[in-house]
Structures are given as structure tokens and as C-alpha cells.
C-alpha positions in Angstrom: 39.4 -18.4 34.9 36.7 -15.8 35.8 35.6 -13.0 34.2 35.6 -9.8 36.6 32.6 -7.4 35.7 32.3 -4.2 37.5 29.5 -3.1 39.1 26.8 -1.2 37.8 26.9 2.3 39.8 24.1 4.9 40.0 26.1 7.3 37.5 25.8 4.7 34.7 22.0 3.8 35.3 21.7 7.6 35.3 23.4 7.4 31.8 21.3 4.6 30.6 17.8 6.8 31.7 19.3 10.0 30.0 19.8 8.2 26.3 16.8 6.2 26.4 14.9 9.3 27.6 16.8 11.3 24.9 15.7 8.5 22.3 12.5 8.5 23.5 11.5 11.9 23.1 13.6 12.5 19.4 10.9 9.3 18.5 8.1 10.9 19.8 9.2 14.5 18.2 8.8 12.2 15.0 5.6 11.2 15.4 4.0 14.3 16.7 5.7 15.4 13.6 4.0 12.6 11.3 0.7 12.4 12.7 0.0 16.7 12.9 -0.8 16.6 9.1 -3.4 13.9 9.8 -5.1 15.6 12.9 -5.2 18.8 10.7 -6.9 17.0 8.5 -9.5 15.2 10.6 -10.1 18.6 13.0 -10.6 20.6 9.7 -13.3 17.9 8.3 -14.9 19.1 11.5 -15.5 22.7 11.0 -17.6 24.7 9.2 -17.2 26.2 5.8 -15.7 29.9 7.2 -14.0 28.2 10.1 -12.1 25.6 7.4 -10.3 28.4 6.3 -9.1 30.3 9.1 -5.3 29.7 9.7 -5.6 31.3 13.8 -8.2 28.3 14.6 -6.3 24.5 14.9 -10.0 23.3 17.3 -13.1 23.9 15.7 -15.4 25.9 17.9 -18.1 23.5 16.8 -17.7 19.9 16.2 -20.0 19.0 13.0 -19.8 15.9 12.5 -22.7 15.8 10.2 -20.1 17.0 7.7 -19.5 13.3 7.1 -23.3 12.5 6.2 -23.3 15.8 3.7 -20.0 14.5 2.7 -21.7 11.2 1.7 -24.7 12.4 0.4 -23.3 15.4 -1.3 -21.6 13.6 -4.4 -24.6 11.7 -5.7 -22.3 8.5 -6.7 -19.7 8.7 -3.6 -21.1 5.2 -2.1 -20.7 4.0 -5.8 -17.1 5.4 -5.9 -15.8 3.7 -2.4 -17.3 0.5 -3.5 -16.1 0.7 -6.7 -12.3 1.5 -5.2 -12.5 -1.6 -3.0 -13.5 -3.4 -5.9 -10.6 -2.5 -8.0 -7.9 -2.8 -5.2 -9.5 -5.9 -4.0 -9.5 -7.3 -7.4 -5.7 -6.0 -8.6 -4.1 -7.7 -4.9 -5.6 -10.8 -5.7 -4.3 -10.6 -9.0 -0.7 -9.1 -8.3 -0.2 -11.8 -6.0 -1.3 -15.1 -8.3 1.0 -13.3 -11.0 4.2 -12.1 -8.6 4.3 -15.4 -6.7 4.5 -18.1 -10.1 6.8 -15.4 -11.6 8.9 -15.2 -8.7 8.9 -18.6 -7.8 10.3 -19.3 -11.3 13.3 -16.7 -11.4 14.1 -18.1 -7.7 13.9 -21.8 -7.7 13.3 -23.1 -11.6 16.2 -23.1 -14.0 16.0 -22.1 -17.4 18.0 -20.1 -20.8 18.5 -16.2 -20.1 16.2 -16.4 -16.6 19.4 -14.0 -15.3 18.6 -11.8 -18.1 15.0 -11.5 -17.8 15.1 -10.7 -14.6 17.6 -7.6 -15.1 15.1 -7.1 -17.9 12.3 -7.2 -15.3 13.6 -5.1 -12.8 15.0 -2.5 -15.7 11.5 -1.9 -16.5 10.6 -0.5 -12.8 13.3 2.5 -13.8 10.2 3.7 -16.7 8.4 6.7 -15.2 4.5 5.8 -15.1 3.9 8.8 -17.5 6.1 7.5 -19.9 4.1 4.4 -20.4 0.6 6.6 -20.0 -0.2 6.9 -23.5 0.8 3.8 -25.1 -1.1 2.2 -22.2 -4.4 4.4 -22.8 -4.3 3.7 -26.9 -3.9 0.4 -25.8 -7.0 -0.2 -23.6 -9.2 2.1 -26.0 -8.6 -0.2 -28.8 -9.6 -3.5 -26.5 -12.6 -1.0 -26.0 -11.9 -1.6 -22.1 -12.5 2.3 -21.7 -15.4 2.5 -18.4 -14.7 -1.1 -17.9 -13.7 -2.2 -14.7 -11.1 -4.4 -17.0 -9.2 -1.3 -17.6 -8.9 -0.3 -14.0 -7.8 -3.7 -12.9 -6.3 -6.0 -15.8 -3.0 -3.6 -16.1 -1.9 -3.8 -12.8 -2.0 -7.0 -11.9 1.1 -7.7 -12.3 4.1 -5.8 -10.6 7.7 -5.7 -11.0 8.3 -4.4 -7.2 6.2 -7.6 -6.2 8.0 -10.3 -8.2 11.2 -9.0 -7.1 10.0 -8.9 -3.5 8.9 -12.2 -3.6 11.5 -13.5 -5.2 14.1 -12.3 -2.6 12.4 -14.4 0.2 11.5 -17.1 -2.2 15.7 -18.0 -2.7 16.0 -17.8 1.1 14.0 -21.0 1.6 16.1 -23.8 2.2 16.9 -25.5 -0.4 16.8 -29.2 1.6 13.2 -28.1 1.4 13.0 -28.9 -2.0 15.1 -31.5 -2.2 13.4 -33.7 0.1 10.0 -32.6 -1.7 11.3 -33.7 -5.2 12.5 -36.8 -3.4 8.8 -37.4 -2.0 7.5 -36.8 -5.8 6.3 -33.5 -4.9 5.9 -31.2 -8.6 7.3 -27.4 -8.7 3.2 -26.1 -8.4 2.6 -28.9 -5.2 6.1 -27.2 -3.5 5.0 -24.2 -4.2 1.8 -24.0 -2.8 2.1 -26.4 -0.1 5.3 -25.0 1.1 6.8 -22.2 -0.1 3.9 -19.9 0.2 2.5 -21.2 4.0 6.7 -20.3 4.6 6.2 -16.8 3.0 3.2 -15.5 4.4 5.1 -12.1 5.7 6.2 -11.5 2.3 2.8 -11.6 0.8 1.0 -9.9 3.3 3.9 -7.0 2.2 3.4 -7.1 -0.9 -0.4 -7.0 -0.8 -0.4 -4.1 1.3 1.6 -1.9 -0.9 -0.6 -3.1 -4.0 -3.7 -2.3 -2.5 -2.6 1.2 -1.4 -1.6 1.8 -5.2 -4.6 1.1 -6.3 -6.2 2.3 -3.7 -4.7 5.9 -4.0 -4.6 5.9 -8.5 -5.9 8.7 -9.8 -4.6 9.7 -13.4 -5.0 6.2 -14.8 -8.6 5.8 -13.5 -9.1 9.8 -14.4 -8.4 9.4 -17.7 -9.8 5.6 -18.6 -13.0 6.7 -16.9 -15.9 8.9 -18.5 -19.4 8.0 -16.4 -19.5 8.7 -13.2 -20.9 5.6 -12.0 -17.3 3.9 -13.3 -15.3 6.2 -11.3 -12.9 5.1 -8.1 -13.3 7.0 -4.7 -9.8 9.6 -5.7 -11.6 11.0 -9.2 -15.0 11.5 -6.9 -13.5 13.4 -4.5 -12.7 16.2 -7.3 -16.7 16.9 -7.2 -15.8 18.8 -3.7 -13.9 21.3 -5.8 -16.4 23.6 -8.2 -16.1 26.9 -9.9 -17.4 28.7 -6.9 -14.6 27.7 -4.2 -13.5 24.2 -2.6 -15.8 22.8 0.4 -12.6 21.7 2.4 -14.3 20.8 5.1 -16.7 18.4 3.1 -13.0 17.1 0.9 -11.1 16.9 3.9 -14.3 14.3 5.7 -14.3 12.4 2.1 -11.1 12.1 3.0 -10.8 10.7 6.5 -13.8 8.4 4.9 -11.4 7.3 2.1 -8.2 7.0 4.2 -10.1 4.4 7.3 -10.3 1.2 5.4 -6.5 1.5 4.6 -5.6 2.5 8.0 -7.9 -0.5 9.2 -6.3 -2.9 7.1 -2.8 -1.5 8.2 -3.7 -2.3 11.9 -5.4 -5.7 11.0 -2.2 -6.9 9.3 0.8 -5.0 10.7 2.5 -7.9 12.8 3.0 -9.8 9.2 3.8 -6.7 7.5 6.5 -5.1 10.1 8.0 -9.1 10.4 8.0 -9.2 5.9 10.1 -5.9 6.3 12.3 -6.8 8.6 13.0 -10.3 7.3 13.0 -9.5 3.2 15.9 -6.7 4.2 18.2 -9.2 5.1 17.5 -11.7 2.8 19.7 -12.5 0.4 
């Protein structure tokens, strides 16, 4: 028995080029609409200081691009901040990952009393509001005597809820004739772990490191508040020397800016195949 198909006719290729090109352009509406604040941004770290402010004027009439070298030199410390910021972020990944991957390795493959419980416990405690948590926190690190320490800036985030449970998601949707055949060939929980189970969750990582090191990347009242010398300060509590009793250089905070914004967009670029294929695999994972 055959299947009959009917022909494809011109009125359905035309309907075919209509809703593509209708979903096409709705897509590209979006991203116009996403990317405008950015070229605002970038265009206005261009102008001059009377230009910055004019709301008729989206080009600048001149391009000054030596707004990025006053920008630089302006703040005394600002190569000290953005070295100081990948620092910190570099630091708190490397750290949210070694913590996130034992802990979720352990809630997803390792059975022991009340793990079900701590876990609900675990992912209870991402409900807490940050401010909440600011002041016991701050006591906390003052009495270690971690305040202008880079310990301070680093040591209390590396660990994350959002990253263990993350993790943990992919980790259970490993086979588990994996491990079976492992434990079989002698292999330990660490040896699986590291020799299998990570290699097999490289998306997932990648993922997780990305949103970790745009946290940190972007903290500003933690490292505002555990921070008194300059020299100590992160790239988002420098930028607040553009802004001074006498008015706001935007065009010099706006090229600080594009500065600090590159190196996450770089990294974005560098890793998005891993990152778009964790997404999409981690939300349908059980």
C-alpha cells in the first residue's frame, strides 16, 4: 500500500515564504529592540560632554574615541579595578565549580540519610533575598577581619545553590550502566567522577561558569560595602568615580562601560556553542 502525497503548488510555497518571512522579521524586531540600548550606549561613549546629553542627537557629530584613553586614565586605579574584577570572577568560577560539581555529584549519584531533604533544604535557601543575608554576611567577614581582602570578595561565593542544582540535573541524566560498569572495573565515586562524569558534562559546566562569572563580574553592593581602599575595589565600585558633585561625565561612564562590558561579551562568543547546547540539553533533563 502507497501513501498518496499531493503536490506542492506555488500557493503553499508562497505560504511557506510569507511565515518564515513574518518570523523572520518579528526576530529581527527583537533584536533591533535588544541591541538599541547597547549601540546607545557605545555611540554616546563617543561624544563629547554637551553632545552626551542632547536627546535630538542618536550619531555623534565627532567620533572621540580618545574618550576611552581619558576614560582609562581618568580614575587613577581603573587598570587596578579591571584587573582586580577578573581576579575575583576568575577566582569565584573556579571555585563555584570544584564546590557545585562534588556537591552535585553527591545529591545525584551517592546515597545517603536525609540527602532528599538537604537538597529541598538547598534549593529553599535560593528563595532568601541577597539583602536579607547582607548583614549577617558583612558582621561575619569583619570579624574574620577579611574586610579589603580579596578573601571577602571571593571566599563567599564560591559556592552556589543555582550551580549545584544545575549540575546536579545533568549529573542524574548520565546513564547509570555508566557507573555500573565503572564500579565493576574498580573505578571509586572521585575516579567516575572526574574521569567520566565531568568529560560527559562539559555543556553544563561551561553554563554554569558563565553565569558565575557574570555575577561576579557585575557585584556591586557586596564589594561596595566590604571594600574601603581604592586599590581593593572591583571595576563596578570604580566606575562610581565618573559621577562627582559637579555633574556625571557620561560619556567617560558610558566608555568605562563598553571597557567593562568586552571581556564578558568576548567570553560569551568564545564559549557560546557549549553554552546554547547546556541550555538546551539541561531543560529537558530530568
Amino acid at each position: 500500500m502507497t501513501l498518496l502525497t499531493r503536490p506542492v503548488t506555488n500557493i503553499d510555497r508562497l505560504k511557506t515564504f510569507f511565515n518564515h518571512s513574518v518570523i523572520y522579521a518579528l526576530l529581527l524586531i527583537g533584536a533591533l529592540w535588544a541591541l538599541f540600548p547597547f549601540a546607545w550606549m557605545v555611540l554616546t561613549s563617543l561624544k563629547g560632554y554637551t553632545e552626551a546629553y542632547a536627546v535630538e542627537t542618536f550619531l555623534p557629530t565627532r567620533w572621540l574615541f580618545s574618550n576611552y584613553i581619558e576614560a582609562w586614565n581618568t580614575v587613577g586605579h581603573f587598570p587596578r579595578y579591571f584587573v582586580n574584577t577578573l581576579f575575583i570572577a576568575i577566582c569565584t568560577v573556579a571555585g563555584v565549580l570544584i564546590t557545585s560539581t562534588l556537591a552535585a555529584y553527591a545529591f545525584a549519584r551517592m546515597e545517603f540519610p536525609g540527602r532528599d531533604v538537604l537538597f529541598l533544604i538547598l534549593l529553599a535557601t535560593m528563595m532568601v533575598p541577597f539583602e536579607v543575608t547582607l548583614v549577617p554576611n558583612f558582621i561575619l567577614v569583619r570579624n574574620l577581619r577579611w574586610v579589603d581582602n580579596y578573601a571577602a570578595l571571593i571566599i563567599p561565593w564560591s559556592a552556589s545553590a543555582f550551580s549545584i542544582f544545575l549540575l546536579r540535573q545533568f549529573f542524574k541524566s548520565i546513564p547509570q550502566e555508566l557507573f555500573d560498569a565503572a564500579l565493576i572495573d574498580g573505578c571509586s565515586h572521585l575516579r567516575f567522577l572526574f574521569s567520566i562524569v565531568v568529560p560527559l558534562s562539559r555543556p553544563a559546566l561551561i553554563t554554569s561558569g558563565l553565569f558565575t562569572f557574570l555575577a561576579s563580574w557585575n557585584s556591586l553592593m557586596w564589594a561596595l560595602l566590604v571594600t574601603n581602599k581604592p586599590e581593593m575595589r572591583p571595576i563596578q565600585v570604580g566606575m562610581a568615580a565618573f559621577i562627582g558633585e559637579a555633574g556625571t561625565q557620561i560619556q567617560l561612564l558610558l566608555a568605562a562601560v563598553t571597557i567593562s562590558v568586552i571581556p564578558v561579551i568576548l567570553l560569551y562568543l568564545i564559549l557560546q556553542r557549549w553554552f546554547i547546547e547546556g541550555i538546551a540539553t539541561i531543560g529537558i533533563r530530568g
